[in-house]
Backbone bond lengths (Angstrom), bond angles and torsions (degrees), N, CA, C in turn:
res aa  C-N    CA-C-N  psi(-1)  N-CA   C-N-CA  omega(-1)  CA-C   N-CA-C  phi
1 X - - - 1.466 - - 1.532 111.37 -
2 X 1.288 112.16 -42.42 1.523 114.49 -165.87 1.858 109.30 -73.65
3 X 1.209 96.69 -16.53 1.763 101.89 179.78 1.274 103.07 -97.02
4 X 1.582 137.00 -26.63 1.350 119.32 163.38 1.792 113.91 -64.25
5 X 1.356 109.78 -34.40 1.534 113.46 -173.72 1.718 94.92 -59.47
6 X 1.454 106.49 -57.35 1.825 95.65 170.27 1.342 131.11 -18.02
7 X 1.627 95.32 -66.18 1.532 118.63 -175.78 1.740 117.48 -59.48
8 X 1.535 111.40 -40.77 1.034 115.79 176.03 2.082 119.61 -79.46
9 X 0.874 108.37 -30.52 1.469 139.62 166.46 2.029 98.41 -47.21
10 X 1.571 96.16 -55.30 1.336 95.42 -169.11 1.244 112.04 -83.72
11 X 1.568 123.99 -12.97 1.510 118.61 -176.54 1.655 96.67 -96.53
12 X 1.462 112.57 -38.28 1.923 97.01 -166.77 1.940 99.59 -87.98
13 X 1.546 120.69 -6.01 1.121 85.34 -161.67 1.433 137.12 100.43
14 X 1.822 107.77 -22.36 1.704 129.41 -155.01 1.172 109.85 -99.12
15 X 1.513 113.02 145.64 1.402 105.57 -174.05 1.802 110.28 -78.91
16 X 1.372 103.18 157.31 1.684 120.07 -163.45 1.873 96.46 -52.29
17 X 1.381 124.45 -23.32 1.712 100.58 -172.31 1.716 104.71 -86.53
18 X 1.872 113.28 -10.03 1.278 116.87 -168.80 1.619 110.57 -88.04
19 X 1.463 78.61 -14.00 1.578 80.48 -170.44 1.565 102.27 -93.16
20 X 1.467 123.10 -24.86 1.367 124.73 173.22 1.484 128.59 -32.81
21 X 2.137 69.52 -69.78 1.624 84.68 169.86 1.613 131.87 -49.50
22 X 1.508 107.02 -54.24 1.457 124.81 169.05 1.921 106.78 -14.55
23 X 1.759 89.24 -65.74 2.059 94.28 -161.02 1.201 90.54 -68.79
24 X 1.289 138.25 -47.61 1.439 131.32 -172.77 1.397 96.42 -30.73
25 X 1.463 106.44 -92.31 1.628 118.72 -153.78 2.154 99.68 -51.71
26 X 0.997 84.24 -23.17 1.647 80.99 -175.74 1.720 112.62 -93.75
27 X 1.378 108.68 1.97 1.648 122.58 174.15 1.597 110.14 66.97
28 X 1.061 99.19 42.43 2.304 100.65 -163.02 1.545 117.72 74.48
29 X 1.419 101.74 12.99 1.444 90.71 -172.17 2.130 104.97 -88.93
30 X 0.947 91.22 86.74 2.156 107.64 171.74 1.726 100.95 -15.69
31 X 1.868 109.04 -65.95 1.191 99.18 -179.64 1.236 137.26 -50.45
32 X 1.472 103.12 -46.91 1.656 128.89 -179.64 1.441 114.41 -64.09
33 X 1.347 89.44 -38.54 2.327 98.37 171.19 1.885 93.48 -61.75
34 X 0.845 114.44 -55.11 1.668 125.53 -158.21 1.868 101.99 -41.58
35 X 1.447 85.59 -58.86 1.690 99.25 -158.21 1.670 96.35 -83.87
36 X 1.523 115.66 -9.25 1.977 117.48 159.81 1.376 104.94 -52.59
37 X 1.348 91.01 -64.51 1.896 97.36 -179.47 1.076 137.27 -51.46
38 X 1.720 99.32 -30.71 1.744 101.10 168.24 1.160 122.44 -77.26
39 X 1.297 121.83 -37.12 1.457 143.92 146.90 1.766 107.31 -3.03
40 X 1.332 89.27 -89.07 1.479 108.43 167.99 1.376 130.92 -39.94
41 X 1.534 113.77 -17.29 1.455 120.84 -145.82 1.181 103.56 26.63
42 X 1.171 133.55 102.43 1.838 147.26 148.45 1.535 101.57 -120.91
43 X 1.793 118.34 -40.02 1.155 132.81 -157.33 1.684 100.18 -83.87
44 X 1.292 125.60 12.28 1.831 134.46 -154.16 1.949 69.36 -108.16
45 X 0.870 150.76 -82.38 1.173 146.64 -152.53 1.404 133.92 -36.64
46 X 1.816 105.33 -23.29 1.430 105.96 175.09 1.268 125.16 -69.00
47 X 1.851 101.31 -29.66 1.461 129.42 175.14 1.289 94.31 -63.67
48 X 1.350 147.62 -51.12 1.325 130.12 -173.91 1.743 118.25 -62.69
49 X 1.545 118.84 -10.89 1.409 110.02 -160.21 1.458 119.46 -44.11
50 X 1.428 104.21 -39.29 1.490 109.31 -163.00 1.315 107.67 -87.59
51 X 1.513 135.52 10.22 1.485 147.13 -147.06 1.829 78.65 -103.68
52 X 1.370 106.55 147.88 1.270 121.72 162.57 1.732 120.28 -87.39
53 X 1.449 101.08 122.04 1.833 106.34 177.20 1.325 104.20 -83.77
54 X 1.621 147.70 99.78 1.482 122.02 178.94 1.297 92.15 -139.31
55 X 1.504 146.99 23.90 1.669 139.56 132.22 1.477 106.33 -82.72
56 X 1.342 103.75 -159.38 1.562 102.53 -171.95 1.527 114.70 142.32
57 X 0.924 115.30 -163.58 2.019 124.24 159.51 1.545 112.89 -155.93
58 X 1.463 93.15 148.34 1.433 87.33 -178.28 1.742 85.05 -126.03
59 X 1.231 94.97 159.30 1.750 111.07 -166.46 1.820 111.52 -111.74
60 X 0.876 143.64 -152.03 1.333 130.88 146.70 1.851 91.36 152.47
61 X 1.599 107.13 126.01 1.440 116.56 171.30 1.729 107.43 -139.67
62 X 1.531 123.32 -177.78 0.532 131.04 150.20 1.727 134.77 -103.85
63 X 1.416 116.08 -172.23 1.478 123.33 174.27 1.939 98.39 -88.78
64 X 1.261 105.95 159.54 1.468 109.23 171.94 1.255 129.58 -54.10
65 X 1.435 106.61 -28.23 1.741 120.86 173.73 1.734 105.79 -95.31
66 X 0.895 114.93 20.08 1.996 102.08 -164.17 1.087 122.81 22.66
67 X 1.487 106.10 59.37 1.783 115.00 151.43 1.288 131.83 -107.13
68 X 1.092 105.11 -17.46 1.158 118.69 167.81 1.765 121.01 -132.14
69 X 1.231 114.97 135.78 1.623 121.56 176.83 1.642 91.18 -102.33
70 X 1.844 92.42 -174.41 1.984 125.81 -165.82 1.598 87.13 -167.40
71 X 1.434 97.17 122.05 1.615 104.94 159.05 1.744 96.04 -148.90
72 X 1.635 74.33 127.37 1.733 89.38 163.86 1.374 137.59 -126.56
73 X 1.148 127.59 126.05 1.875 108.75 176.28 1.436 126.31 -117.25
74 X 1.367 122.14 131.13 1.299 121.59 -154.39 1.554 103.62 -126.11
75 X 1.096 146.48 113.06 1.540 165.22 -126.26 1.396 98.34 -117.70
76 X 1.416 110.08 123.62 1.408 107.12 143.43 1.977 117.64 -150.77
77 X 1.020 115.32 160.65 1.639 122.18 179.39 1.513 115.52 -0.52
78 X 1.252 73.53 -86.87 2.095 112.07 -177.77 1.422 108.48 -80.38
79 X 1.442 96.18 164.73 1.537 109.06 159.80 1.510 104.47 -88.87
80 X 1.346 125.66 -37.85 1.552 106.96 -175.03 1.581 111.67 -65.18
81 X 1.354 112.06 -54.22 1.615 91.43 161.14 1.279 152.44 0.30
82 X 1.606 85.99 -58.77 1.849 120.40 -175.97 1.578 97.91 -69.35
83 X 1.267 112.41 -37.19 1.834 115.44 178.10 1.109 124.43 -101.20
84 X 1.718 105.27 38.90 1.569 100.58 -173.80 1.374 102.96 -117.49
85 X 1.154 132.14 129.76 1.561 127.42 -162.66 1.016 123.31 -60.33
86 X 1.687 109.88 -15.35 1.662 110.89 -170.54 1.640 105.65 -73.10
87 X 1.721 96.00 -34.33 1.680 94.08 -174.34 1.606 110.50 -84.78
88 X 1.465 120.34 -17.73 1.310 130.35 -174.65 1.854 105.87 -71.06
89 X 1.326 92.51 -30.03 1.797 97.74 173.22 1.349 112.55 -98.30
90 X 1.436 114.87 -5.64 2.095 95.52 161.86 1.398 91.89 -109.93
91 X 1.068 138.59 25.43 1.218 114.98 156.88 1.633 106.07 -89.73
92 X 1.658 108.90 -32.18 1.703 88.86 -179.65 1.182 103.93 -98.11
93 X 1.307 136.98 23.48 1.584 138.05 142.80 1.765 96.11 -56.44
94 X 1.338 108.52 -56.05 1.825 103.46 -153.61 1.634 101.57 -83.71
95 X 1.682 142.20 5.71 1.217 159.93 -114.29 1.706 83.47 -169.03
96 X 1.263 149.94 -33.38 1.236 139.82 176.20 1.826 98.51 -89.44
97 X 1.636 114.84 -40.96 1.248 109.30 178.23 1.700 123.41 -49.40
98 X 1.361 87.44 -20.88 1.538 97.62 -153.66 1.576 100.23 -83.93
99 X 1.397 110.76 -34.47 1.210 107.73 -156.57 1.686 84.38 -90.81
100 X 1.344 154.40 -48.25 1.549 158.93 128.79 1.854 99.32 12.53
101 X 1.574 110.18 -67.91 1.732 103.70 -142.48 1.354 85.84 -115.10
102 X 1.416 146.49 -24.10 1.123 137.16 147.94 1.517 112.49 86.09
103 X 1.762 113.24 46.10 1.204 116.15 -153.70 1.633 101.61 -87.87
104 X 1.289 109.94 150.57 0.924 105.15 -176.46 1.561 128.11 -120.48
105 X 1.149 109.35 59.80 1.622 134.95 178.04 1.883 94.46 167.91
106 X 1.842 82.25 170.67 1.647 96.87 -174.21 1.975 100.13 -79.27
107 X 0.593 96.32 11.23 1.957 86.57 -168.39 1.204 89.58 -106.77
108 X 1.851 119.01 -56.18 1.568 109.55 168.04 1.366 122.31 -21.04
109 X 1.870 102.57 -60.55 1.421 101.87 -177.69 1.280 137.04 -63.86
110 X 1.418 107.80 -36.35 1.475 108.74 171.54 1.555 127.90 -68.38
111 X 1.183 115.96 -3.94 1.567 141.71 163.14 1.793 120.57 -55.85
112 X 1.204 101.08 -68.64 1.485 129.80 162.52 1.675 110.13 -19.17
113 X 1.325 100.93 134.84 1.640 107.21 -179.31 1.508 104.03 -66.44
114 X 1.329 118.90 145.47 1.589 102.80 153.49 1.779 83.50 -165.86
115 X 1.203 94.15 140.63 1.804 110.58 173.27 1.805 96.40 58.81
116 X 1.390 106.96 -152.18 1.234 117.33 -164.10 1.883 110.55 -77.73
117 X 1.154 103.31 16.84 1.509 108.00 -161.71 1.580 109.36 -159.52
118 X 1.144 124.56 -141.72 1.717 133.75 177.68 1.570 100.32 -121.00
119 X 1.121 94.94 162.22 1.448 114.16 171.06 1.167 133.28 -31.52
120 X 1.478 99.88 -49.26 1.628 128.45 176.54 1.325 119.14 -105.77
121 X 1.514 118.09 11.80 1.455 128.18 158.11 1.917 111.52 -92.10
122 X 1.527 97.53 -37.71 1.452 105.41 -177.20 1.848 93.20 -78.85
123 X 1.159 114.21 -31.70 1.797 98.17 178.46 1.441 113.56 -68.44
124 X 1.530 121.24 -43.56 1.613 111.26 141.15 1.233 138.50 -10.59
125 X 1.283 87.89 -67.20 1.917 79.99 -177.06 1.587 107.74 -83.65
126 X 1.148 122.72 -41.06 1.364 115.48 -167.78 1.790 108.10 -61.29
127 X 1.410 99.80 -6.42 1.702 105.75 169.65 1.379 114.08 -81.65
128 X 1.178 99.37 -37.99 1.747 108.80 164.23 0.942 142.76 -25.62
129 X 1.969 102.19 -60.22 1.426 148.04 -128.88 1.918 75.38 -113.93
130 X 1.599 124.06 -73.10 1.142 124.22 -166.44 1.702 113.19 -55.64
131 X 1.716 98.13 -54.41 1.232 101.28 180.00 1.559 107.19 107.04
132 X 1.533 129.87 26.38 0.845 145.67 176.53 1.465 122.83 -134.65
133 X 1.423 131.85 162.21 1.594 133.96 177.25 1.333 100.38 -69.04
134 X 1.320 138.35 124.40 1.439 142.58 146.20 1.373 150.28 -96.71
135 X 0.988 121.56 129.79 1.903 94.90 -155.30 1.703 99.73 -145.08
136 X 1.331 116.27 -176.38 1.531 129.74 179.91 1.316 96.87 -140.26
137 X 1.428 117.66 113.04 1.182 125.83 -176.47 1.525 116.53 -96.52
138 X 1.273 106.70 -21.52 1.475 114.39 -166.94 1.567 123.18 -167.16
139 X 1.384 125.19 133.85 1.218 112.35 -177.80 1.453 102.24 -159.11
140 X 1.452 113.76 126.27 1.838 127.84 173.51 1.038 119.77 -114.77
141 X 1.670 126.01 144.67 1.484 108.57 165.12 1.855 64.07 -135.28
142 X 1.735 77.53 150.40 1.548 102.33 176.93 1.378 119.88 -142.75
143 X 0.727 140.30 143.91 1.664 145.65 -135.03 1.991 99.30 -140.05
144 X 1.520 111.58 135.58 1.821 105.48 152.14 1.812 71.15 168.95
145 X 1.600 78.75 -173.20 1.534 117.33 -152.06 1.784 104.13 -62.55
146 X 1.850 104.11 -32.54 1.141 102.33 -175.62 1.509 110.28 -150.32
147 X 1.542 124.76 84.24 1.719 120.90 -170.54 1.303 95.73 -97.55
148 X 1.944 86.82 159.80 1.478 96.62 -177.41 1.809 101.52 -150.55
149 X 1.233 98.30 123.79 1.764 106.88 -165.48 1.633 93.44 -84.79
150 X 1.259 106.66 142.67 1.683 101.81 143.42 1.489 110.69 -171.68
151 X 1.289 111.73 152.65 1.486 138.69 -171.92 1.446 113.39 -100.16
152 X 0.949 107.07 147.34 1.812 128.05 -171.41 1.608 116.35 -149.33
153 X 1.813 116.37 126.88 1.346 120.35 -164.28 1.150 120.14 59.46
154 X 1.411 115.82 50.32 1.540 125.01 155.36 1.929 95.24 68.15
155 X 1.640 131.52 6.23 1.342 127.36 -166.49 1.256 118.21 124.25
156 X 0.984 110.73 5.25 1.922 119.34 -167.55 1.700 97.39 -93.04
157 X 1.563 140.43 -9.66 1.324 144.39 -144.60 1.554 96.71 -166.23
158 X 1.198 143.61 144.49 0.990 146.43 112.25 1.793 122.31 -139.77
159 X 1.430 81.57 168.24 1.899 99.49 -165.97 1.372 103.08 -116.61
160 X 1.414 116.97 140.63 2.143 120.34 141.34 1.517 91.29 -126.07
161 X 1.429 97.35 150.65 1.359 112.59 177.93 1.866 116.66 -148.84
162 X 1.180 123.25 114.10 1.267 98.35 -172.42 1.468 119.45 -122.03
163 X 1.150 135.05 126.32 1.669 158.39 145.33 1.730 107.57 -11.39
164 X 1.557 98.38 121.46 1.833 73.94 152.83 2.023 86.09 -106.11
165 X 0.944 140.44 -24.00 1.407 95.14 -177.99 2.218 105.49 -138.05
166 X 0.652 124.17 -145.88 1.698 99.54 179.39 1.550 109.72 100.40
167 X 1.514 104.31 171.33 1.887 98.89 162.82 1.808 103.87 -125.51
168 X 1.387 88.82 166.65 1.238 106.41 175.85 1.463 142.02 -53.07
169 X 1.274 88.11 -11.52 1.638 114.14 164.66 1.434 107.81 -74.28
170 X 1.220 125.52 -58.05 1.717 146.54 -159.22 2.469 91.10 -72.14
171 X 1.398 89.33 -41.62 1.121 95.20 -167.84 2.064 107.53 -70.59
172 X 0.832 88.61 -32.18 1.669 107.48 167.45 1.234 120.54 -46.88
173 X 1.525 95.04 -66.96 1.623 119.57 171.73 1.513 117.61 -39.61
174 X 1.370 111.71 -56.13 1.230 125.63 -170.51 2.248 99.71 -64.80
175 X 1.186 87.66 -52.29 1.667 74.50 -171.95 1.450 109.72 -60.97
176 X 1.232 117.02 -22.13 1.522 107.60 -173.47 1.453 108.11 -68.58
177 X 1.807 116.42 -20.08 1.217 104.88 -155.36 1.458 88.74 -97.92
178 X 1.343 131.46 8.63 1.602 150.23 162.96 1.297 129.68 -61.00
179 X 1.289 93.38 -58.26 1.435 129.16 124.37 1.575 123.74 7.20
180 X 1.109 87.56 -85.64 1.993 118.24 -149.61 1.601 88.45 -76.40
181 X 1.898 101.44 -63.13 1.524 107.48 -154.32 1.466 124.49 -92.05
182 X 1.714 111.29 -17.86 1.057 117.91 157.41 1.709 93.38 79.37
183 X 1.438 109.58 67.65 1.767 83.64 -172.50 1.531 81.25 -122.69
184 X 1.968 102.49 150.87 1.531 113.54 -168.06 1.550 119.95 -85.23
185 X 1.447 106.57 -19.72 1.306 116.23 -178.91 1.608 136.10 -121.24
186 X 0.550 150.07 102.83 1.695 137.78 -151.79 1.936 113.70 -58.08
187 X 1.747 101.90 -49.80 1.512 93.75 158.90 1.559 117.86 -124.48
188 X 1.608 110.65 -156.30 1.083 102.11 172.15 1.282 103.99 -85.74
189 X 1.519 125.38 -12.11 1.353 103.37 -177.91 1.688 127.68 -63.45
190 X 1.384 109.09 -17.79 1.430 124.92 -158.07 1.428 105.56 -88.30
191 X 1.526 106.86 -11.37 2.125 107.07 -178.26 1.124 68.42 -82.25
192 X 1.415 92.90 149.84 1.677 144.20 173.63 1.344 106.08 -77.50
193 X 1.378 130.07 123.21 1.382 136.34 166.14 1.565 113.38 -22.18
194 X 1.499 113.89 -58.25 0.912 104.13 -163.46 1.484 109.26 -89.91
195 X 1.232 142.37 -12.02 1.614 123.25 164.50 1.554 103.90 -72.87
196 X 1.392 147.13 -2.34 0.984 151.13 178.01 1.591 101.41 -75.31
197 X 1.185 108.93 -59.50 1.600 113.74 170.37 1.249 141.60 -78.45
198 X 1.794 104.32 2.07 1.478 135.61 164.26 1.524 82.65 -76.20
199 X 1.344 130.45 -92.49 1.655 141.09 -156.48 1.432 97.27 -19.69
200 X 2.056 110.70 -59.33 1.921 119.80 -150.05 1.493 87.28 -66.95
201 X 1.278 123.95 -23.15 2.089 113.87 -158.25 1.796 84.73 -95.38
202 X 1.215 146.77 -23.23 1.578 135.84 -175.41 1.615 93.32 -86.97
203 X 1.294 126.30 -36.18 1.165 130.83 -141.50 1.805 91.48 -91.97
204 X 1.115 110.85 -54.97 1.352 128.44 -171.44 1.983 104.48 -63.98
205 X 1.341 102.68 -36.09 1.779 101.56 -178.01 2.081 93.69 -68.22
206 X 1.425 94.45 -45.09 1.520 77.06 -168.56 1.497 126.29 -66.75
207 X 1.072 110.79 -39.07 1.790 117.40 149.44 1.567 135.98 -20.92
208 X 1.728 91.43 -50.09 1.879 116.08 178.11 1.982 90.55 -58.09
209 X 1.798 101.64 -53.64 1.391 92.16 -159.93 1.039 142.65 -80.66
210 X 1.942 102.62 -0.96 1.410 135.17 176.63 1.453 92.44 -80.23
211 X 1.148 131.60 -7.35 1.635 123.93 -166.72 1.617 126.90 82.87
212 X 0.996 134.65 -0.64 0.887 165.81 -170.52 1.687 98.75 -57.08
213 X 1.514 108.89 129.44 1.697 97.10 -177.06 1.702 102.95 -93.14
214 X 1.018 113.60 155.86 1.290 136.58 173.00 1.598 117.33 -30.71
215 X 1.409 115.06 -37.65 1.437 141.65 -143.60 1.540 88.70 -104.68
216 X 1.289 116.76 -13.02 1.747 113.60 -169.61 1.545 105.33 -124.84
217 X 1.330 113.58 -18.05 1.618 119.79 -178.98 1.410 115.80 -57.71
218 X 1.643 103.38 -40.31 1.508 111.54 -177.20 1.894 124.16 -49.55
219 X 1.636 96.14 -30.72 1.114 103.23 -138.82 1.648 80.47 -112.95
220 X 1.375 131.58 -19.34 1.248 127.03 144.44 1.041 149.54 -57.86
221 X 1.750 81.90 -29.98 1.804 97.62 175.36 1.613 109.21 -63.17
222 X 1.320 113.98 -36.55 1.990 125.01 175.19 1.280 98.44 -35.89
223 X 0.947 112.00 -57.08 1.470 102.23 -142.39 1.827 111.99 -96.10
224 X 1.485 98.62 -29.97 1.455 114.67 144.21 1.807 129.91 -22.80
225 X 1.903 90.20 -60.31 1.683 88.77 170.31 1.096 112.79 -112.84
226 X 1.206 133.06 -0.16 1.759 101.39 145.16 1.524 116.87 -64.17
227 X 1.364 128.48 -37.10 1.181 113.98 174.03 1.660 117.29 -51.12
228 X 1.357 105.97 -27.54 1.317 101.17 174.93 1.858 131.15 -85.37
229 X 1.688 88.51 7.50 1.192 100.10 -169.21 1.860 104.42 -96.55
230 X 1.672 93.67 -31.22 1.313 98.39 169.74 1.554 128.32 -60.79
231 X 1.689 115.25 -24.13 1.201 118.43 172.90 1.292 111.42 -78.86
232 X 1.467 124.88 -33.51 1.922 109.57 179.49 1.702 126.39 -127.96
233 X 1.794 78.05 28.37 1.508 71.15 169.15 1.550 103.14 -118.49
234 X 1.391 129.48 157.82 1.733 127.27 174.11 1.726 108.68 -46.59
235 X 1.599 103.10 -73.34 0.313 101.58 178.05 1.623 159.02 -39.51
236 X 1.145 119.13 -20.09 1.774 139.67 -159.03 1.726 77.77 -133.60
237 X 0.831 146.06 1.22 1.490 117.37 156.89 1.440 132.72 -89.82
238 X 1.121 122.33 143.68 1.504 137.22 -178.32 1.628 96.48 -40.91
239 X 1.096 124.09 131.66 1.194 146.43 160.45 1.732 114.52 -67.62
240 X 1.026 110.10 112.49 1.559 126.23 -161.03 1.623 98.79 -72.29
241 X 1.358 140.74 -35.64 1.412 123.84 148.10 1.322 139.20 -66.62
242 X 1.077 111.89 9.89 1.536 131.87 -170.38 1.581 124.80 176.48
243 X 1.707 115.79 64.04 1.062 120.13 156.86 1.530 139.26 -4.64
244 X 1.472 110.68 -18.83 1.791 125.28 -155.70 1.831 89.98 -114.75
245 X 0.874 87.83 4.28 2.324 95.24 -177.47 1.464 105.50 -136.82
246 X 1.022 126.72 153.42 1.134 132.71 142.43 1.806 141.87 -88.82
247 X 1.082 121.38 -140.83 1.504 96.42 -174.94 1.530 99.03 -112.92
248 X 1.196 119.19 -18.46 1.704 134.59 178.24 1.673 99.87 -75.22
249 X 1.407 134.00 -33.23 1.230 126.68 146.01 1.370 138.79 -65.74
250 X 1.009 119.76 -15.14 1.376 124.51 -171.67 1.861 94.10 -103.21
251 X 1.271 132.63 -18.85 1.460 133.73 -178.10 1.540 90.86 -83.65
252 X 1.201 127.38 -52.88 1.559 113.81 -164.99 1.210 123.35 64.36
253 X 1.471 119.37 -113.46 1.891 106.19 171.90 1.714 120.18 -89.66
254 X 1.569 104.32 -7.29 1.232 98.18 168.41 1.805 127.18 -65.32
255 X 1.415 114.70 170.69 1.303 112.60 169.51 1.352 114.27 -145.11
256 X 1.767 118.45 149.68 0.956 130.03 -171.84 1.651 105.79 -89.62
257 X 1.377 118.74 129.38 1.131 116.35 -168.84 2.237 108.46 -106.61
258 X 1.570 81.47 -50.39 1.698 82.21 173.43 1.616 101.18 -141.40
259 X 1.146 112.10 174.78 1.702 121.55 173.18 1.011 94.66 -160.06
260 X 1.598 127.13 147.57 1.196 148.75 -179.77 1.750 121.59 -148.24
261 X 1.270 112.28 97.52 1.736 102.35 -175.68 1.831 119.04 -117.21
262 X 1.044 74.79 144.15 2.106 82.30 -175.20 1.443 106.12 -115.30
263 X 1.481 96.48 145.80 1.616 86.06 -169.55 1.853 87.96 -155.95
264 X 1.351 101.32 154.03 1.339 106.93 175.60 1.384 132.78 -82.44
């Protein structure tokens, strides 16, 4: 049985409980499973593989105490898709799992029981059922002293961010400005040597071609990447309620422990 489910698996595309069912009712018969599935549209999905998922929603809450956050993002074609209730309600079917089994990567998740199958057997069919590519692009649970979820564009953005000490207000703040500014690193310590020395070799040609002597580049180049440090790091960036601070001022004795943002 398990090598026809292979075989059939590899021609429709279908996840292993659709395809079960399929030989069952079809008694091992490959063909008869085949044309079940099409039947069903479950088997419409293999044809989608190569289709691009880049709408979707991403979800993101917290626990009652803010210690723990859930962010999830779930892909599909279109934007109408994204607003169609059937998919808007398994996404918080797979968004209750998360916050329940607390997986911690996307493969975890698609593993996970849910309905008559896994995660990623029921995203199967409901690709079927819609008639579109569907996917799980992303999924965090993140843990500290003080998280704070939040969403941007109705689902098009979301943030967790967590505190070791601060309030939940301050912690808010910060994701929105996560949010807003999209910055990749928290300090300067965390850029990588070498995009640091990608920036001085782009930064330094354009200097040569402004004319600029050699003897003055060095000392341009400073100030060059901290400016560039202010754009991707949290910290050293302008604070989106108050331009005249940054975000390392406005934390004070708090500290940023992790940030995590999904975006469409």
């Amino acid at each position: 049985m398990m090598e026809q489910i292979k075989k059939l698996r590899d021609q429709t595309g279908c996840g292993v409980s659709d395809c079960k069912s399929a030989l069952e009712e079809a008694a091992g018969d490959l063909t008869m499973a085949t044309e079940i599935l099409r039947k069903k549209g479950v088997a419409k999905a293999a044809k989608r593989a190569g289709r691009e998922a880049t709408e979707g929603i991403i979800i993101a809450e917290t626990n009652s105490d803010n210690t723990e956050g859930y962010m999830l993002e779930v892909n599909s074609e279109t934007d109408f898709v994204a607003r169609n209730e059937q998919f808007q309600n398994f996404v918080k079917k797979i968004f209750e799992l998360v916050k329940e089994k607390k997986p911690q990567s996307r493969d975890e998740l698609l593993k996970l029981e849910l309905g008559n199958g896994t995660v990623e057997s029921e995203l199967e069919t409901l690709s079927g059922t819609i008639g579109e590519k569907l996917g799980i692009k992303d999924v965090i649970v993140l843990a500290g002293d003080i998280v704070s979820a939040y969403i941007h564009g109705g689902g098009r953005i979301g943030v967790l961010i967590s505190l070791s000490s601060g309030e939940a207000k301050l912690a808010r703040d910060i994701a929105m400005q996560v949010a807003a500014a999209n910055p990749k690193y928290l300090t300067p310590d965390n850029v990588p040597t070498e995009e640091i020395e990608k920036e001085k070799e782009i930064y330094h040609e354009q200097l040569l071609k402004e004319g600029k002597p050699e003897e003055m580049i060095e000392k341009i180049l400073t100030g060059k990447i901290n400016k560039y440090f202010q754009e991707v790091c949290l910290l050293k960036q302008e604070y989106i309620k108050d331009d005249s601070q940054k975000v390392e001022d406005i934390l004070g004795e708090a500290k940023v422990d992790k940030f995590v943002r999904f975006a469409l």
